[in-house]
KEGULUM-135140 format. One record per residue (C-alpha): x, y, z; residue number from 0; residue in three letters. Coordinates in steps of 0.25 Angstrom, whole numbers. Each point is the difference from the previous one (the first is absolute). Example, Ala and Ser with C-alpha at 12.3 -4.5 7.8 and 13.67 -1.06 7.14 Angstrom:
2
      c1      c2      c3   seq   type
      49     -18      31     0    ALA
       6      14      -2     1    SER
% end
This chain:
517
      c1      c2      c3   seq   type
     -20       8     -12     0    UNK
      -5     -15       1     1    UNK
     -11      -2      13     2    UNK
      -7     -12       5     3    UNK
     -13       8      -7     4    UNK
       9      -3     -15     5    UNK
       3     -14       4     6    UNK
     -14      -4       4     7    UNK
      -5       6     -12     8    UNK
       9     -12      -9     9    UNK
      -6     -11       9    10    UNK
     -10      -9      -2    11    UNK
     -12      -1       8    12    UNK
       3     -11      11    13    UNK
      15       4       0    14    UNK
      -4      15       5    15    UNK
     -10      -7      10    16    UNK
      12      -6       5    17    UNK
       9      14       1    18    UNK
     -11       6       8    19    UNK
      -4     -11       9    20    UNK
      15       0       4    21    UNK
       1      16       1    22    UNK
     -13      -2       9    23    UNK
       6     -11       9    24    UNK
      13       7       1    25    UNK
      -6      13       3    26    UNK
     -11      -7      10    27    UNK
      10      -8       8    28    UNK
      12      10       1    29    UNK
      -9      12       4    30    UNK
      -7      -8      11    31    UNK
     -15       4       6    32    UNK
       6      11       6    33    UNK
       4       7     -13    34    UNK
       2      15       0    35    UNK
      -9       9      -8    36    UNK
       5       8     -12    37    UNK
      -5      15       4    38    UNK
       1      12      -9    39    UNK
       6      11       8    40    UNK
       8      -8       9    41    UNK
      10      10      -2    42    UNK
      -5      14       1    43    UNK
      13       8       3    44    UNK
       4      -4     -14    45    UNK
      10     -10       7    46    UNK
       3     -13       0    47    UNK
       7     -11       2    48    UNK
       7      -5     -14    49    UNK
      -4     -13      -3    50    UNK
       8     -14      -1    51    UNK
       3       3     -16    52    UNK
       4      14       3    53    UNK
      10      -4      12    54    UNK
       5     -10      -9    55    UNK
       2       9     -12    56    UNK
       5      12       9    57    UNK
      12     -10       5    58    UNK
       4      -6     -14    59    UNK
       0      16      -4    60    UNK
      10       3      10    61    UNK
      10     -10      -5    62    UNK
      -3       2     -15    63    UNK
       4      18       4    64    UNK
       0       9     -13    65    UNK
      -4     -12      -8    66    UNK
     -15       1      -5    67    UNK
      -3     -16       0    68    UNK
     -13       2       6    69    UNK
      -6       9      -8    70    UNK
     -13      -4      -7    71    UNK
      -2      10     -12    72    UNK
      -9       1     -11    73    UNK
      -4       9     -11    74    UNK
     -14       3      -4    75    UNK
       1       2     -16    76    UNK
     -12      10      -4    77    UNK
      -3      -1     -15    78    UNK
      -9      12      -5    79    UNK
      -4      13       5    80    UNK
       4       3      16    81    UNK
      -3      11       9    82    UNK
      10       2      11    83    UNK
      -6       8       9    84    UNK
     -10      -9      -1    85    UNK
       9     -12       2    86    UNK
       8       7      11    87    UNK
     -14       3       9    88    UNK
      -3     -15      -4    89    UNK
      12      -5       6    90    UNK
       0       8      12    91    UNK
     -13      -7       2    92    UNK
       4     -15       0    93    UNK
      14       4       8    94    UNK
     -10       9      11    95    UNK
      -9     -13       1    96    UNK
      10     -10       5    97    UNK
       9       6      10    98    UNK
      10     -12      -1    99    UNK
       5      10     -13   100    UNK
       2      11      10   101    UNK
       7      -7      12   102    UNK
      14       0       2   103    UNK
       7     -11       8   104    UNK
       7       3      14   105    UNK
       8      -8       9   106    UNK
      -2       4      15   107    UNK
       3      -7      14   108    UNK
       4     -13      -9   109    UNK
     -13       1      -6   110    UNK
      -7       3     -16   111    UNK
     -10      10      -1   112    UNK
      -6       3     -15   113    UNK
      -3      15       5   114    UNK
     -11       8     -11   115    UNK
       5      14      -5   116    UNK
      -7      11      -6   117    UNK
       7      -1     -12   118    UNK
      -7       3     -13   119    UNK
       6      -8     -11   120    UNK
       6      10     -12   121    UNK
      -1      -3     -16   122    UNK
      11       6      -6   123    UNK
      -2       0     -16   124    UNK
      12      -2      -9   125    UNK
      -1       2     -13   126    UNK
       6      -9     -10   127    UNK
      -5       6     -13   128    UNK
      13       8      -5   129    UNK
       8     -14       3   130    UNK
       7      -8     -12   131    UNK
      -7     -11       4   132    UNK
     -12       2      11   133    UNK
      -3     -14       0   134    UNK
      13      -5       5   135    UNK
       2      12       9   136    UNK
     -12      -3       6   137    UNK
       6     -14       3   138    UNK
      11       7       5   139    UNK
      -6       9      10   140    UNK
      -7     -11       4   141    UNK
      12     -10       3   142    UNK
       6      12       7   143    UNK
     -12       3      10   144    UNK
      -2     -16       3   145    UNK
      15       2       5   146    UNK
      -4      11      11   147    UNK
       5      -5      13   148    UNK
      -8       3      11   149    UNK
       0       5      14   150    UNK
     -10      -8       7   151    UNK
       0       9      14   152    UNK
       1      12      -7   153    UNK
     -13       1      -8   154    UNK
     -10      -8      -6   155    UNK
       9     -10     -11   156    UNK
      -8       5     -13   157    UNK
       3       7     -12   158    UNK
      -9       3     -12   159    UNK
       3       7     -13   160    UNK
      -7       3     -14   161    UNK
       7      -1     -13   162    UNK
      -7       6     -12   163    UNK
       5      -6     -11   164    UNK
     -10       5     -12   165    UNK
     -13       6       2   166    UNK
      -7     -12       0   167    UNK
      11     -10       7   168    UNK
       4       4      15   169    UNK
       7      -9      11   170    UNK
      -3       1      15   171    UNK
      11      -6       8   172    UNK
      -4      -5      10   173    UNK
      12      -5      12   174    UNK
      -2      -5      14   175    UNK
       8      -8      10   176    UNK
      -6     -14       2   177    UNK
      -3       6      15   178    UNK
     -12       7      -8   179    UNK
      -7     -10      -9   180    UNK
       0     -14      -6   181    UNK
      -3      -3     -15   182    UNK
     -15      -3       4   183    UNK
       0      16       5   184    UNK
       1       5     -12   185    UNK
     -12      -7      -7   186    UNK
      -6       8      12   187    UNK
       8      13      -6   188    UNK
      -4      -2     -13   189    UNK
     -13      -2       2   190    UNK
      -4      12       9   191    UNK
       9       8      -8   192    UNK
      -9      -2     -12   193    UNK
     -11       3       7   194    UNK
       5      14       6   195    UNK
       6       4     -12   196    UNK
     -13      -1      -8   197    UNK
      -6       7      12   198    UNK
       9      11      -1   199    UNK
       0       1     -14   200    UNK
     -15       2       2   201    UNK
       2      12       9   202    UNK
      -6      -7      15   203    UNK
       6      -9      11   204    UNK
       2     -14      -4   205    UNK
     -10     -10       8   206    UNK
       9      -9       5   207    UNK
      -4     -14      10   208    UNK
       3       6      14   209    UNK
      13      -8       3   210    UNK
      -4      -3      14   211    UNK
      13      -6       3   212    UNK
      15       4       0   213    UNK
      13      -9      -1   214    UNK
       4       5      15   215    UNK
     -15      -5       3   216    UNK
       4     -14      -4   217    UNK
      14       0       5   218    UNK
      -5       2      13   219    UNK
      -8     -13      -1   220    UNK
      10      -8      -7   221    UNK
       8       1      11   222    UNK
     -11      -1      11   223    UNK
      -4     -14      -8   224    UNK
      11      -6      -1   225    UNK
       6       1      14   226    UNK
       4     -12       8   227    UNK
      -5     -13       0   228    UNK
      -6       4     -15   229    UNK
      13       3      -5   230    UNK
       7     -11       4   231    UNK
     -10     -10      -6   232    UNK
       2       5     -13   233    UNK
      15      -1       2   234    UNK
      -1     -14       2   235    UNK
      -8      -3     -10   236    UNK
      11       6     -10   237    UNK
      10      -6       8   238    UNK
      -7     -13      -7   239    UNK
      -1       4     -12   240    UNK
      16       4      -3   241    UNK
       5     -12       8   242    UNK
      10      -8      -6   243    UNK
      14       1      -6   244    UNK
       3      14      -4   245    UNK
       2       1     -16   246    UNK
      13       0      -5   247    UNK
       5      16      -4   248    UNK
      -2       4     -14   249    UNK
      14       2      -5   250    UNK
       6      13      -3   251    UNK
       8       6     -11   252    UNK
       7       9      11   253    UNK
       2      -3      14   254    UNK
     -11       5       9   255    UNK
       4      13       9   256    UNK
       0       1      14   257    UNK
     -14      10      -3   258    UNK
     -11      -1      -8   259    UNK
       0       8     -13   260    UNK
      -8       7      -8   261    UNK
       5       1     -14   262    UNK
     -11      -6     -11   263    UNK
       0      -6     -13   264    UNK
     -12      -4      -9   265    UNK
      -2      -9     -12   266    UNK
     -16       2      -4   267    UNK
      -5     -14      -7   268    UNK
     -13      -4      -9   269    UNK
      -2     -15       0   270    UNK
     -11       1     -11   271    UNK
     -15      -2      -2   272    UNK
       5     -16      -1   273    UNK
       5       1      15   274    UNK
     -11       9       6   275    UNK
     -12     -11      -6   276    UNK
      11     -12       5   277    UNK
      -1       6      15   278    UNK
     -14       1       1   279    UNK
      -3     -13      -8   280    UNK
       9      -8       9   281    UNK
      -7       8      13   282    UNK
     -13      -3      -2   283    UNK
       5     -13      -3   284    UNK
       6      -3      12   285    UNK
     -12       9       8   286    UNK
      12       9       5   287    UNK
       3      15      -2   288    UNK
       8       6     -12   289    UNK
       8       7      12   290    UNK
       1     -15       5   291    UNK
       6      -4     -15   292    UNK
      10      12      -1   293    UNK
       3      -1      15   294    UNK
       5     -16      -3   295    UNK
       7       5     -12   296    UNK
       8       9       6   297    UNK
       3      -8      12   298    UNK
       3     -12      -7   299    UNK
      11       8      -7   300    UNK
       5       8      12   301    UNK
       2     -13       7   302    UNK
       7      -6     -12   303    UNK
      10      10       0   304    UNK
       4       0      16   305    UNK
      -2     -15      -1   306    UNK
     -10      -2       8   307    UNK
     -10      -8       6   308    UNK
     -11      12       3   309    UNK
      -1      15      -4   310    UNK
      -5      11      10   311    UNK
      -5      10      -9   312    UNK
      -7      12       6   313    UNK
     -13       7      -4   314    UNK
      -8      13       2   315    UNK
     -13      -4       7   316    UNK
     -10      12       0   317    UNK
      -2      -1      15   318    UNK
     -15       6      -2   319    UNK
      -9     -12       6   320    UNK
     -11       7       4   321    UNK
      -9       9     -11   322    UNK
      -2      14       7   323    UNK
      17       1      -2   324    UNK
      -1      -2     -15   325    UNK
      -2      16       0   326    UNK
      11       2       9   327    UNK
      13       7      -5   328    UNK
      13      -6       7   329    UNK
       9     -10       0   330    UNK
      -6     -12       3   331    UNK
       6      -7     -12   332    UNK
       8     -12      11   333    UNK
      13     -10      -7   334    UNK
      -1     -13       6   335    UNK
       9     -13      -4   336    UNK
      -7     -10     -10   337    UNK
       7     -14       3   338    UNK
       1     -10     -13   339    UNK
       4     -13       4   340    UNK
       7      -8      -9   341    UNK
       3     -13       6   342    UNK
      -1     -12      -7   343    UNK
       1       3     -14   344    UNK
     -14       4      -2   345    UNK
      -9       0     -12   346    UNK
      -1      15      -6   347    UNK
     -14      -1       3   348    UNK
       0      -4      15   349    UNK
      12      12      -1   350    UNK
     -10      10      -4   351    UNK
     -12      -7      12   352    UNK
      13       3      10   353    UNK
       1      14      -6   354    UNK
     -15       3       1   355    UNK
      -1      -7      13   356    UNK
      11      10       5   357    UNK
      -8      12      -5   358    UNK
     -11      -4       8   359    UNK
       6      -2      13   360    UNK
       6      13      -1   361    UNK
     -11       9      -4   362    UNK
      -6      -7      13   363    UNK
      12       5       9   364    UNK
       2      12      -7   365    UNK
      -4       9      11   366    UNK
      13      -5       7   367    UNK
      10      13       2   368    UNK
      12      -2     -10   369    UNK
      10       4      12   370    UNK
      -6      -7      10   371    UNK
       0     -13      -9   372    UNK
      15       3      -5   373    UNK
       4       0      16   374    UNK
      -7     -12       2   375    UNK
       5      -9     -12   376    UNK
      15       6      -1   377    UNK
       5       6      12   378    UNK
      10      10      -2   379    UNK
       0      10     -12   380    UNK
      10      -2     -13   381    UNK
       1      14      -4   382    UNK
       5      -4     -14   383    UNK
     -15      -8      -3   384    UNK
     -15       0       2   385    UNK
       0      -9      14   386    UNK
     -11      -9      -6   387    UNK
       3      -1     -16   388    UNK
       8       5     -12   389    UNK
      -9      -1     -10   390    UNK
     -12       6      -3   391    UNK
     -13      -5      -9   392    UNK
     -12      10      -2   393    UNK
     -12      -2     -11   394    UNK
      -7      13      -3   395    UNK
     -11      -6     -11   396    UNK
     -10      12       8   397    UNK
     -14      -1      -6   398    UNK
      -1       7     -16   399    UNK
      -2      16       3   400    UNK
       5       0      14   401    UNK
      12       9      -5   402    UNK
      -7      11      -8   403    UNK
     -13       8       2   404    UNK
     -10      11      -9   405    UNK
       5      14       4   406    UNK
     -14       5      -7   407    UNK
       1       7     -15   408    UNK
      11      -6      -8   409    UNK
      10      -2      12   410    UNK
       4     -13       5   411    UNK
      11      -4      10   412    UNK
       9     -15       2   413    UNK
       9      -3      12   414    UNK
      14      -4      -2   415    UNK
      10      -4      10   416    UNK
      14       5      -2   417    UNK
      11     -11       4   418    UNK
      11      11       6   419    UNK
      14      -8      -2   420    UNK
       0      -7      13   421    UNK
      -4     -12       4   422    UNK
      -3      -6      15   423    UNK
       4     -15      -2   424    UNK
       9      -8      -7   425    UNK
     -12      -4     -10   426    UNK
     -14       8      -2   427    UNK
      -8      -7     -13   428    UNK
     -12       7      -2   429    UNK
     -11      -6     -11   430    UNK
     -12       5      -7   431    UNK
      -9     -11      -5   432    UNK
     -13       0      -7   433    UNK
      -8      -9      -9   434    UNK
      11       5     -12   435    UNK
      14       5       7   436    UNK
       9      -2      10   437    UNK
      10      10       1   438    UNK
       6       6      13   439    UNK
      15       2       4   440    UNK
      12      -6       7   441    UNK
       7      11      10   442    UNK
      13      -5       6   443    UNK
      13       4      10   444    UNK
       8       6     -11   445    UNK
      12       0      12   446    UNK
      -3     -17       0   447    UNK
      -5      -4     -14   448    UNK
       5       4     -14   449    UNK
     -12       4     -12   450    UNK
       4     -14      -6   451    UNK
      -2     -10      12   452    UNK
     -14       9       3   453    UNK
      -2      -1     -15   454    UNK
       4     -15       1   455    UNK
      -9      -4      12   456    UNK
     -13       7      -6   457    UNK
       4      -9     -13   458    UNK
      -2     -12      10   459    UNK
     -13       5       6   460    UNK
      -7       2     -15   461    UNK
       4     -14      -2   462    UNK
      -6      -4      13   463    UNK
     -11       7      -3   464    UNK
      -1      -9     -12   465    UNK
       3     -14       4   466    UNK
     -11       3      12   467    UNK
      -9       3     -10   468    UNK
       4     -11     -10   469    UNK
       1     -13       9   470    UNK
      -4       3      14   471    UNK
       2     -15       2   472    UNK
      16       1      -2   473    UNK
      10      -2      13   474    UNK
       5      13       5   475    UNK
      13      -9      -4   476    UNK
      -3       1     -15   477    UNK
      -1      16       1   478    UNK
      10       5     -11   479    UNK
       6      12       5   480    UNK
      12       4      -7   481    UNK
       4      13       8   482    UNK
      -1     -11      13   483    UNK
       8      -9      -7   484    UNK
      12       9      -4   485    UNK
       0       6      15   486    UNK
       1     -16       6   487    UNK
      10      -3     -11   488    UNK
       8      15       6   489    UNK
      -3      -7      15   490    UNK
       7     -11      -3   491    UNK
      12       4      -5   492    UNK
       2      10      11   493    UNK
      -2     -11      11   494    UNK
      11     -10     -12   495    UNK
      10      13       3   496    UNK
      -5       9     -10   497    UNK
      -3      15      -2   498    UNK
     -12       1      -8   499    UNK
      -9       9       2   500    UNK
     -16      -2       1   501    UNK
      -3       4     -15   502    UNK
     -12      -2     -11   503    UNK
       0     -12      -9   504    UNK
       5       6     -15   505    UNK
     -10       9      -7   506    UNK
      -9       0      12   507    UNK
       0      15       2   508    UNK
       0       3     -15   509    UNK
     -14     -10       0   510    UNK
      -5       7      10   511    UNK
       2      14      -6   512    UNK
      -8      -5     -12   513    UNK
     -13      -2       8   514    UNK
       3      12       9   515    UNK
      -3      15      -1   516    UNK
% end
């Protein structure tokens, strides 16, 4: 659930002058004098067209039938007393307020259309009480309605359910296709849902903000924006920022298929208090981002393992530049291509400046559509990958509180995702860092990669991590990676005529289950 808001939160006071002053001269000269204005109602017949991260969605959705990859799903954990009438009026609320939770997507005269219904959302109670263990069936129930596979034509791609698991403990499942939200929509969620619960608790209407704007409202601008000439200026300009050799491929366990799968695994890590003060001592050192540091690290060691000169490591950007959007529920969130160059054996500091630098130029472009920008830089699809990267690197070090809210009396609610066995990269590392942790997971192919090499790599990153922290000075040549070591040792018997395979150094896996849970 990472934004920009997140990211400039961590920043000092001159480096967030420089995010924004670059938003506001990407945002200035992309748009032009003649920039259309964003009007409320744009849409009154309840349709629309679907935006550029809807369309793009909608097609990688298609390829990936029966398979529920692009589901974003969350349970709301209530802890003490809960009314669920209450709770059900509450969230027919929130869902009647943003029709984006409504709409349905159809595909007419080659064209997408998100389309609003009348549906009313249901709440179906289950209870869990009489279960051996409501705890774990509740994490069961949960795993198994994160795995609902949508029809996106047929209705509106959400699902919703309440677990009571003792009188004072409740789960509200909440599932929806990534057509419907982004991570930043449900801090919106949560917070209204708060509010109208309390209000329907208290026997009146909640008193909600009006919400002047609707998704449909702003894919009809988006689009109207970034027509012509506009959109082909911010295409060069990303053009420029990935030029250069294509990285080297990451090797595999397995051969790659001739179409992209699904099939996920996950090793969750904590790197310790040590690790989480090593980041941030070394990022305000360097005046950089702690995203900047984790991103370095993680690209260093991707590199390392493909042999590579540079790492193209994508990034959700929250694609909200302007303010009256932040209340918007939709899928804005946008993932663009972050280019490491690594030419020239660079200190570990001028590594983590490159890595920052990247960020920057990115969050600038980041109104860029991902499928006109794959079509640009790559040509022709390759329906086994992503067109533009096969790793992914996201930081979701959301500001304290922003996952959890005062349900009124003795009732209080926190957010969880809900990782669903599928993945939809070869690579997806995801941190949490504050002042005191840095945790997070490592999801990968589990068709390409065996638990030990994805156990192996995360091993490499911790000890990236470190050595950044410790001697920012050192050559990316002094990096000591033993899980890149091993796989250029297994390279080079397979070019001398052998047949090893890409495998962890000894022990690696068992070390990295020692600091994993």
């Amino acid at each position: 659930m990472k934004t920009l808001m997140g990211r400039l939160a961590s920043m000092s006071e001159e480096d967030r002058a420089r995010v924004l002053a670059k938003v506001r001269s990407a945002a200035s000269g992309a748009a032009g004098a003649e920039e259309p204005r964003l009007t409320p109602g744009s849409c009154p017949d309840g349709r629309g067209p679907a935006s550029f991260v809807q369309e793009q969605l909608w097609f990688v959705s298609q390829l990936a039938q029966g398979v529920p990859a692009y589901n974003v799903s969350f349970a709301f954990h209530l802890t003490g007393p809960v009314d669920a009438d209450a709770l059900g009026a509450a969230v027919r609320d929130v869902v009647r307020r943003h029709d984006v939770l409504r709409s349905r997507l159809v595909l007419a005269d080659g064209r997408l259309t998100q389309e609003v219904t009348d549906a009313d959302p249901e709440l179906p109670v289950r209870d869990l009480g009489d279960t051996p263990d409501p705890e774990r069936a509740a994490e069961e129930r949960i795993a198994e309605l994160s795995r609902t596979v949508f029809d996106l034509a047929a209705r509106p791609p959400l699902r919703l359910e309440l677990l009571r698991i003792s009188p004072t403990r409740h789960a509200l499942a909440w599932i929806a296709h990534h057509t419907l939200v982004d991570g930043w929509s449900f801090g919106v969620l949560l917070t209204e849902l708060a509010a109208a619960y309390r209000a329907r608790c208290a026997g009146r209407d909640p008193e909600l903000p009006e919400a002047r704007l609707q998704f449909r409202d702003v894919a009809r601008w988006q689009r109207e924006r970034l027509a012509g000439p506009t959109l082909d200026r911010l295409l060069e300009s990303w053009r420029k920022r990935l030029a250069g050799p294509v990285p080297a491929e990451l090797p595999t366990d397995r051969p790659r298929g001739a179409t992209q799968t699904f099939r996920g695994g996950m090793l969750r890590f904590d790197f310790g208090p040590a690790a989480a003060r090593g980041v941030a001592a070394v990022a305000d050192r360097l005046r950089v981002t702690p995203f900047a540091v984790l991103l370095g690290a993680y690209a260093l060691v991707v590199a390392a393992y493909a042999g590579s000169d540079a790492a193209v490591v994508g990034a959700p950007l929250a694609g909200r530049g302007r303010p009256e959007l932040d209340g918007v529920v939709g899928p804005f969130s946008n993932t663009l291509p972050l280019r490491v160059d690594l030419t020239g054996d660079p200190t570990l500091a001028e590594v983590l400046t490159r890595a920052n630098d990247a960020m920057l130029d990115a969050v600038s472009g980041q109104d860029v559509p991902f499928s006109k920008l794959a079509e640009a830089v790559r040509g022709d699809r390759d329906a086994s990958r992503n067109p533009l990267f096969d790793v992914l690197f996201n930081l979701g070090n959301l500001p304290p509180g922003s996952d959890r809210a005062d349900l009124g009396g003795r009732t209080r609610l926190e957010v969880r995702g809900c990782p669903n066995g599928t993945v939809r990269l070869d690579l997806e590392l995801t941190a949490e860092h504050t002042a005191e942790a840095l945790t997070g997971r490592l999801e990968y192919n589990a068709d390409l990669f065996d638990e030990a090499t994805a156990a192996a790599l995360l091993y490499d990153v911790r000890l990236a991590v470190g050595q950044l922290a410790a001697d920012p000075a050192a050559r990316r040549s002094a990096l000591d990676l033993p899980g890149a070591h091993r796989r250029r040792v297994a390279a080079s018997a397979r070019a001398a005529g052998g047949a090893a395979p890409l495998r962890p150094a000894r022990g690696a896996s068992r070390r990295a289950r020692s600091w994993s849970r």
